[in-house]
PyMOL commands that place a pseudoatom at each C-alpha (Angstrom):
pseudoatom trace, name=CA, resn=UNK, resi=1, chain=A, elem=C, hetatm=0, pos=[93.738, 102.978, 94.517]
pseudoatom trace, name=CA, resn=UNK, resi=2, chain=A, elem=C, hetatm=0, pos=[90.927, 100.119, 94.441]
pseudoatom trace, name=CA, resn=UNK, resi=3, chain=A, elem=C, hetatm=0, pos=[92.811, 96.790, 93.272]
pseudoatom trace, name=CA, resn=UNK, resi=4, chain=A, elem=C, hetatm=0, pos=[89.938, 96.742, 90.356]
pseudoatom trace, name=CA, resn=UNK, resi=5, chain=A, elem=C, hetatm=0, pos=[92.262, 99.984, 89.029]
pseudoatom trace, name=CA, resn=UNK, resi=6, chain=A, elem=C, hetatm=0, pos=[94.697, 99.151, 86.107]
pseudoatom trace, name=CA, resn=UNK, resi=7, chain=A, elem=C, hetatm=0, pos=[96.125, 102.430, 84.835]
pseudoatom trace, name=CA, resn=UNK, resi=8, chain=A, elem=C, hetatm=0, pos=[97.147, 100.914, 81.831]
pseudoatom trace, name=CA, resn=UNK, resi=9, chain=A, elem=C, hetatm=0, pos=[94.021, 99.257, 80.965]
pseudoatom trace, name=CA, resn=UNK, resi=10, chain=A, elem=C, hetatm=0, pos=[90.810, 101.456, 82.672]
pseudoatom trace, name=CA, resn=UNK, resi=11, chain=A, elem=C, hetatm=0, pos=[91.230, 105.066, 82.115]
pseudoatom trace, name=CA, resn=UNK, resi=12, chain=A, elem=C, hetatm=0, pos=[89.068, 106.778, 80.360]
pseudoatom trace, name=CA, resn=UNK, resi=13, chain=A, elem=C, hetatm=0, pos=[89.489, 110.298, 79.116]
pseudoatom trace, name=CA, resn=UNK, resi=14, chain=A, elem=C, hetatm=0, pos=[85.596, 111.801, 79.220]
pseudoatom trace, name=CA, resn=UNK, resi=15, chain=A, elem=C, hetatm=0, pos=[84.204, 115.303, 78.435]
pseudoatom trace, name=CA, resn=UNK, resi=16, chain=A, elem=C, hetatm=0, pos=[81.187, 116.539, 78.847]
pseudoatom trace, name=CA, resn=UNK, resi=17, chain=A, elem=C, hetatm=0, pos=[79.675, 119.594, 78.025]
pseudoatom trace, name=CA, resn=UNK, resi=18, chain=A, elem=C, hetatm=0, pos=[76.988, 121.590, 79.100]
pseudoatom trace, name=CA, resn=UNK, resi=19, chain=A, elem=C, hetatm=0, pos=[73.881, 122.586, 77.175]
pseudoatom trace, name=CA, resn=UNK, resi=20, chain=A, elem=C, hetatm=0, pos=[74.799, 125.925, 76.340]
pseudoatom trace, name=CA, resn=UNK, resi=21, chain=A, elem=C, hetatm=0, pos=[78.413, 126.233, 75.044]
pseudoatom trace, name=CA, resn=UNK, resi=22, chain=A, elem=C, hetatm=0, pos=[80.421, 129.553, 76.566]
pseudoatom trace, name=CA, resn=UNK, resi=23, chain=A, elem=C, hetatm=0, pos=[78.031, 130.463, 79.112]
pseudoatom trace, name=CA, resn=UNK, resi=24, chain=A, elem=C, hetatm=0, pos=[79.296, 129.991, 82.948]
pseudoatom trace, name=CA, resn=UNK, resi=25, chain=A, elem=C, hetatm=0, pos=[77.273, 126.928, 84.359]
pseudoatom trace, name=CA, resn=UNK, resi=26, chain=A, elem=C, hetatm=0, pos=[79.570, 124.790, 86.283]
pseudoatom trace, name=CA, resn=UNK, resi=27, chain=A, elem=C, hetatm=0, pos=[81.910, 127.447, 88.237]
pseudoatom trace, name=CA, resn=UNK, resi=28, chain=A, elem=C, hetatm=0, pos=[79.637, 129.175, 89.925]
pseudoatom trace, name=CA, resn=UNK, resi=29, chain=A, elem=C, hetatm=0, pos=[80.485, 129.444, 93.401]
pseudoatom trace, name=CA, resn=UNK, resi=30, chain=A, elem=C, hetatm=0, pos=[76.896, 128.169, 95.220]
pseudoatom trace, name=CA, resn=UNK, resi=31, chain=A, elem=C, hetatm=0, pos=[77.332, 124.776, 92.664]
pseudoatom trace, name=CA, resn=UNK, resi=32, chain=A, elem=C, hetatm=0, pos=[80.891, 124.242, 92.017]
pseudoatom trace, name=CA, resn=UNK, resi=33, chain=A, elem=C, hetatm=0, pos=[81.262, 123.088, 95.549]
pseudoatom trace, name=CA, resn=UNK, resi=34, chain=A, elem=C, hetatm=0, pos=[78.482, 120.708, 95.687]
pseudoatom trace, name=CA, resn=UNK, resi=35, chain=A, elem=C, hetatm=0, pos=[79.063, 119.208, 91.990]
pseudoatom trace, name=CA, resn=UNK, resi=36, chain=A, elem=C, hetatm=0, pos=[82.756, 118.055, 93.113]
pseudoatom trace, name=CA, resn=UNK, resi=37, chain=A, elem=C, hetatm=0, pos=[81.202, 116.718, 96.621]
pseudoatom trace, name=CA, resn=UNK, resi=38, chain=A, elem=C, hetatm=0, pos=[79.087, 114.510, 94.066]
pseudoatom trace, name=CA, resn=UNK, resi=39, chain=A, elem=C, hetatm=0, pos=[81.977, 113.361, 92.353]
pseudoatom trace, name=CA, resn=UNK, resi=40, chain=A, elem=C, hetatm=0, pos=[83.919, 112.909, 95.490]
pseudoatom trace, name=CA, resn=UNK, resi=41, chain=A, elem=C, hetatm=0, pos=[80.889, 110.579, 96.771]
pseudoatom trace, name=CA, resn=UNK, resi=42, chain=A, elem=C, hetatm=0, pos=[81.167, 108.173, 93.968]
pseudoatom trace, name=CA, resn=UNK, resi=43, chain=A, elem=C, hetatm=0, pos=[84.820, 107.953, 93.615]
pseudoatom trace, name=CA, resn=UNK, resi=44, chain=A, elem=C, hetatm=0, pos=[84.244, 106.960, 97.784]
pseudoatom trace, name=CA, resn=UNK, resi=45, chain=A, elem=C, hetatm=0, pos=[81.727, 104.120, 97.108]
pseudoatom trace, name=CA, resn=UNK, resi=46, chain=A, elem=C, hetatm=0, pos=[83.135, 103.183, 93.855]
pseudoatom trace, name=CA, resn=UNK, resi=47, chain=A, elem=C, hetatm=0, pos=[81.018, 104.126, 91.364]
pseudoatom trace, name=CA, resn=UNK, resi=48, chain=A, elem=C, hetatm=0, pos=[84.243, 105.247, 89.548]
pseudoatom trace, name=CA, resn=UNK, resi=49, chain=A, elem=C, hetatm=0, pos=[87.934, 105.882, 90.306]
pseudoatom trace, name=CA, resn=UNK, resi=50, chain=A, elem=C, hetatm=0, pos=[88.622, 109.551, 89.698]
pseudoatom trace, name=CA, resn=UNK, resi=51, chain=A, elem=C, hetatm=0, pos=[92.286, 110.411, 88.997]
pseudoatom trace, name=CA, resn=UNK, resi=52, chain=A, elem=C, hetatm=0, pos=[91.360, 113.500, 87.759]
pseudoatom trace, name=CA, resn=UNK, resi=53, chain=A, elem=C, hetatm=0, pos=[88.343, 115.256, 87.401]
pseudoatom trace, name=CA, resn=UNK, resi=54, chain=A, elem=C, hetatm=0, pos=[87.789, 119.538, 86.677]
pseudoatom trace, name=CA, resn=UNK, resi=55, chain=A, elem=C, hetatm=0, pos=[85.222, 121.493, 86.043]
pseudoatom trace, name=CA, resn=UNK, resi=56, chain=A, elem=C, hetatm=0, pos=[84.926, 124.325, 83.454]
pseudoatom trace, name=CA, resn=UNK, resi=57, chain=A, elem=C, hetatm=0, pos=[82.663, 127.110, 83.109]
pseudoatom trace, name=CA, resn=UNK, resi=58, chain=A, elem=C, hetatm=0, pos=[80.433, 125.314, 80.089]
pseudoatom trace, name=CA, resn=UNK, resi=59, chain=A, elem=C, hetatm=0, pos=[82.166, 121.506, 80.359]
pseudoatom trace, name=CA, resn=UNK, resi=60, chain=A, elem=C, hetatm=0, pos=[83.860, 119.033, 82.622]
pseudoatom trace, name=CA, resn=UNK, resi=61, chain=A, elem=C, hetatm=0, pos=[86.831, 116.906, 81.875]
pseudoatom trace, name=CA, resn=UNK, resi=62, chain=A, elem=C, hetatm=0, pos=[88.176, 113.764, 83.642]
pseudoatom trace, name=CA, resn=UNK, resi=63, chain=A, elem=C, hetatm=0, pos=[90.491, 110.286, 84.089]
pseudoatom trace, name=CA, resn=UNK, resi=64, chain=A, elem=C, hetatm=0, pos=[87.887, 108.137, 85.372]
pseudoatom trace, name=CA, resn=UNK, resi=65, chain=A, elem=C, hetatm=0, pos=[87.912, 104.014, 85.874]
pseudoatom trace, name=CA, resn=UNK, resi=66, chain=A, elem=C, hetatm=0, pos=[85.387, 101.972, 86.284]
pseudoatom trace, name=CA, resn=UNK, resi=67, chain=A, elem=C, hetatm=0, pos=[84.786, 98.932, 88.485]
pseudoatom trace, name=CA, resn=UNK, resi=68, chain=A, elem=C, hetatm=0, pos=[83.176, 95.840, 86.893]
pseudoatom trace, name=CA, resn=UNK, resi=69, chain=A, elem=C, hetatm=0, pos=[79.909, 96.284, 87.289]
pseudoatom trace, name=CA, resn=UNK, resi=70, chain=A, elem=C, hetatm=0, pos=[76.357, 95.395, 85.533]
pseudoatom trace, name=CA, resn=UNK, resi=71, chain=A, elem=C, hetatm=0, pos=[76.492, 99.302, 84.786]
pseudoatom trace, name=CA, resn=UNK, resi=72, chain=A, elem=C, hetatm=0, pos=[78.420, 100.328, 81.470]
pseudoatom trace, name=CA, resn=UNK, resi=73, chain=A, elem=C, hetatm=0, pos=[80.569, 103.534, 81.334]
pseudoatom trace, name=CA, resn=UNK, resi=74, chain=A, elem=C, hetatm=0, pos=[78.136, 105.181, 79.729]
pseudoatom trace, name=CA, resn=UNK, resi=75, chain=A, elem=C, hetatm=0, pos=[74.832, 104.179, 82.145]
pseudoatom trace, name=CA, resn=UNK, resi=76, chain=A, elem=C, hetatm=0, pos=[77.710, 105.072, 84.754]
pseudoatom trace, name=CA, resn=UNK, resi=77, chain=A, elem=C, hetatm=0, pos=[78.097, 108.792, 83.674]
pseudoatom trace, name=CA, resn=UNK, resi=78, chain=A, elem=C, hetatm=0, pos=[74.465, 109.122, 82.898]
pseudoatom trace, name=CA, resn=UNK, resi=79, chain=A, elem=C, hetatm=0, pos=[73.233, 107.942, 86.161]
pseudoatom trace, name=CA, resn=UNK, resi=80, chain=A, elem=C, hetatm=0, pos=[75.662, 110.892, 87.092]
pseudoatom trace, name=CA, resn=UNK, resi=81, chain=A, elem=C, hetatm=0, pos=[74.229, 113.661, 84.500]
pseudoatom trace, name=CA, resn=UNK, resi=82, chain=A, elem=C, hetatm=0, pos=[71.113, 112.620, 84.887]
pseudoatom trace, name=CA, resn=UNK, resi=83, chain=A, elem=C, hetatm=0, pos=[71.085, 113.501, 88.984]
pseudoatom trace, name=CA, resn=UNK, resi=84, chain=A, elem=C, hetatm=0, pos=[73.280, 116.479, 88.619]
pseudoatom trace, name=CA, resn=UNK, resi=85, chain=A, elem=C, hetatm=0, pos=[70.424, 117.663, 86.427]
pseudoatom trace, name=CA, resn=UNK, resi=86, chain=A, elem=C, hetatm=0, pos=[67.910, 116.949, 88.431]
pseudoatom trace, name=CA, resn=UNK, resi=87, chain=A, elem=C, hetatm=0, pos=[69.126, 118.304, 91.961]
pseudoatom trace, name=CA, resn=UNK, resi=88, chain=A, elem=C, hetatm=0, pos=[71.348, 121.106, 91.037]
pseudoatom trace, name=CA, resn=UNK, resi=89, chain=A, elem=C, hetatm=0, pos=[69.943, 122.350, 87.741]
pseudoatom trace, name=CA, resn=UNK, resi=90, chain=A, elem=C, hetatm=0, pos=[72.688, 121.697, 85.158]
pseudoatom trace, name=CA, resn=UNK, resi=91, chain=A, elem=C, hetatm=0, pos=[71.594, 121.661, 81.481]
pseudoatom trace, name=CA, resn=UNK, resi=92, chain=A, elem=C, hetatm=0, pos=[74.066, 119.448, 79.892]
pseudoatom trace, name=CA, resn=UNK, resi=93, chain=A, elem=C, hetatm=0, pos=[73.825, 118.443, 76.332]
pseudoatom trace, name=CA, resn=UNK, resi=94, chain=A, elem=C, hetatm=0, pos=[72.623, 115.014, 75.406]
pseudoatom trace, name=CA, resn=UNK, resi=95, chain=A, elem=C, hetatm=0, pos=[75.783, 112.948, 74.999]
pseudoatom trace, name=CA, resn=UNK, resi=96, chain=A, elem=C, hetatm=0, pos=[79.517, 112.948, 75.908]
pseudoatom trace, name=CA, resn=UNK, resi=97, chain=A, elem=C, hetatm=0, pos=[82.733, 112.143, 75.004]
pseudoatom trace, name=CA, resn=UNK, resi=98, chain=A, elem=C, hetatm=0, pos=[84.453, 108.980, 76.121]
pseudoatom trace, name=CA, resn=UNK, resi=99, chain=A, elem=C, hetatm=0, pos=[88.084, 107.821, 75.238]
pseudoatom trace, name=CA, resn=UNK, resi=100, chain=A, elem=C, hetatm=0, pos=[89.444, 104.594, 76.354]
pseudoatom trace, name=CA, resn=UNK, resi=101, chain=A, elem=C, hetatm=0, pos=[93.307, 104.920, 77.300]
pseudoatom trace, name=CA, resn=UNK, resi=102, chain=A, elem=C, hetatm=0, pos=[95.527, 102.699, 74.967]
pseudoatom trace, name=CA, resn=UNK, resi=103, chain=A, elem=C, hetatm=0, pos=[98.360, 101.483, 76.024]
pseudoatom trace, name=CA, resn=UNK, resi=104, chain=A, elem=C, hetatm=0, pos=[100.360, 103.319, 74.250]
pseudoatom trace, name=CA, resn=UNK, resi=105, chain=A, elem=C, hetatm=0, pos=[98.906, 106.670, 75.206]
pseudoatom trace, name=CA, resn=UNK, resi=106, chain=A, elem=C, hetatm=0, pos=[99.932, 107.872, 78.639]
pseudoatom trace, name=CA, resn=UNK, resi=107, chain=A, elem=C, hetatm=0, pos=[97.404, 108.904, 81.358]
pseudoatom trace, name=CA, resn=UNK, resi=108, chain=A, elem=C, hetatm=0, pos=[99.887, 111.707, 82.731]
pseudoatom trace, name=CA, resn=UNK, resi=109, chain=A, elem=C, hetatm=0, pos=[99.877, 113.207, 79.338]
pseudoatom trace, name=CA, resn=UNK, resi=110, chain=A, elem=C, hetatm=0, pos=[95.669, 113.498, 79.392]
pseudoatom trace, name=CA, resn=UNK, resi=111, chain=A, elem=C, hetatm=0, pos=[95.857, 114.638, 82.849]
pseudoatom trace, name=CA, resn=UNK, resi=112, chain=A, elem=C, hetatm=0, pos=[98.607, 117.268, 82.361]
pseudoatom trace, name=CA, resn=UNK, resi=113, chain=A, elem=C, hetatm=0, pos=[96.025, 118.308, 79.381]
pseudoatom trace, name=CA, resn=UNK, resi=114, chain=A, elem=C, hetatm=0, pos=[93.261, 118.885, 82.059]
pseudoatom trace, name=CA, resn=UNK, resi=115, chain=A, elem=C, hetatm=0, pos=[95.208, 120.744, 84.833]
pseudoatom trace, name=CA, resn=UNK, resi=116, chain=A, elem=C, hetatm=0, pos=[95.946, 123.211, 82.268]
pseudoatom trace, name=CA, resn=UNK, resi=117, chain=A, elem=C, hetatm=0, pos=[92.842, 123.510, 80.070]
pseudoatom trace, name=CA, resn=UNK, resi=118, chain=A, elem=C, hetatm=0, pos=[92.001, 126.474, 82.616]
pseudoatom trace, name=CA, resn=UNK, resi=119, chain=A, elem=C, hetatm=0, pos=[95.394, 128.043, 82.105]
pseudoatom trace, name=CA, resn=UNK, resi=120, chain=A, elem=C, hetatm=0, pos=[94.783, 127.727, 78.192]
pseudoatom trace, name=CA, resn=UNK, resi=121, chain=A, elem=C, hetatm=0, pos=[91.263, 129.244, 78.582]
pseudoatom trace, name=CA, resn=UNK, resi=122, chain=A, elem=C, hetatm=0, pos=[92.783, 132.595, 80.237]
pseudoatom trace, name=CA, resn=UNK, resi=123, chain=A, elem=C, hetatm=0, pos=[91.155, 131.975, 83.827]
pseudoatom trace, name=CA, resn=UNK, resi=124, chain=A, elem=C, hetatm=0, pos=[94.209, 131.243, 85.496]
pseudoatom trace, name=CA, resn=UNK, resi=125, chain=A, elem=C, hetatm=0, pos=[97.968, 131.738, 84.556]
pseudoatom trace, name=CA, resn=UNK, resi=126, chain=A, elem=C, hetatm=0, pos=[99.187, 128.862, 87.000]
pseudoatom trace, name=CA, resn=UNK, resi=127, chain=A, elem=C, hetatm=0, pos=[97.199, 125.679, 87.097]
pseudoatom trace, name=CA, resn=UNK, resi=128, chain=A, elem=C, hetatm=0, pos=[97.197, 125.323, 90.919]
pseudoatom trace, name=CA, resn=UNK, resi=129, chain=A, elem=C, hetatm=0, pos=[95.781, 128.087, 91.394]
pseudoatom trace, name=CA, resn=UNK, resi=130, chain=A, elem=C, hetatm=0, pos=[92.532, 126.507, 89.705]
pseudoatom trace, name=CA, resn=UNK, resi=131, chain=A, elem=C, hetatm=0, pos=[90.028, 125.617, 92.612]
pseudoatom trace, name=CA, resn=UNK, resi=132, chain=A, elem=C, hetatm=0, pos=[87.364, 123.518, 90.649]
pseudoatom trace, name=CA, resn=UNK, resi=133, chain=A, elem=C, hetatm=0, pos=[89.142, 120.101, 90.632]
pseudoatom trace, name=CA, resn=UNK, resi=134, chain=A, elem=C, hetatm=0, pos=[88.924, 116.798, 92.134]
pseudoatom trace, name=CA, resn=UNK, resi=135, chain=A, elem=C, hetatm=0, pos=[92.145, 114.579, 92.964]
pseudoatom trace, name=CA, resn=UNK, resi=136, chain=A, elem=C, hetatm=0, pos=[92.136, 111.596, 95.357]
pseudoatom trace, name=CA, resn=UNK, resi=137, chain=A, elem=C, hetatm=0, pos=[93.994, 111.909, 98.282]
pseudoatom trace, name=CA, resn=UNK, resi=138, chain=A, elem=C, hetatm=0, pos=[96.929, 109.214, 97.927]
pseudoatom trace, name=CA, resn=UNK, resi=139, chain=A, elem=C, hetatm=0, pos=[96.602, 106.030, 100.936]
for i in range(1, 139): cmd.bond("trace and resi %d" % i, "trace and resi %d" % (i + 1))
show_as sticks, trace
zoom trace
């Protein structure tokens, strides 16, 4: 983890959904791939620190922190939407949601949410067996 990275100060819990609620956009097998390599890119130059990021069918949630940087959180995710639009044809609708961690609110509990948002949506009945999420490799 970049020494910018204070888990109990710099997490954000985002969502962000696509255009068209309930219609499979993000899991489809040709963009799924590809989408994730995009997040994996900017988690490797630090554009963000992903803890946790998965995709849905219609939206995407994630544990992101950012580094200090002229760009806000939301220019930061934008720049993001914005190119995933662009290049791989994702409708997503105009804003998102962000949620800055407080310190009483624990960043395991929001990521245990994620992992098993696909389990609570019927598509898997084990979260591992979910392939359409990015986790940093530990150092």
């Amino acid at each position: 983890m970049p020494l910018w990275v204070d888990p109990q100060k710099e997490v954000y819990f985002i969502t962000i959904g696509c255009q068209q609620r309930g219609r499979t956009q993000l899991t489809l097998p040709d963009l799924a791939g590809p989408l994730l390599d995009t997040v994996k890119l900017r988690h490797e130059r630090f554009a963000w620190f992903a803890h946790i990021f998965l995709l849905m069918p219609d939206h995407v949630h994630a544990l992101l922190s950012f580094p200090p940087s002229r760009n806000t959180v939301q220019q930061t995710v934008t720049l993001w939407k914005r190119w995933a639009a662009r290049h791989m044809g994702i409708e997503w609708q105009r804003d998102f949601f962000e949620h800055r961690l407080r310190s009483d609110e624990s960043w395991r509990e929001k990521a245990d949410y994620i992992l098993a948002n696909p389990v609570r949506m019927g598509l898997v009945t084990d979260g591992s067996q979910w392939p359409y999420v990015f986790l940093p490799k530990p150092l």
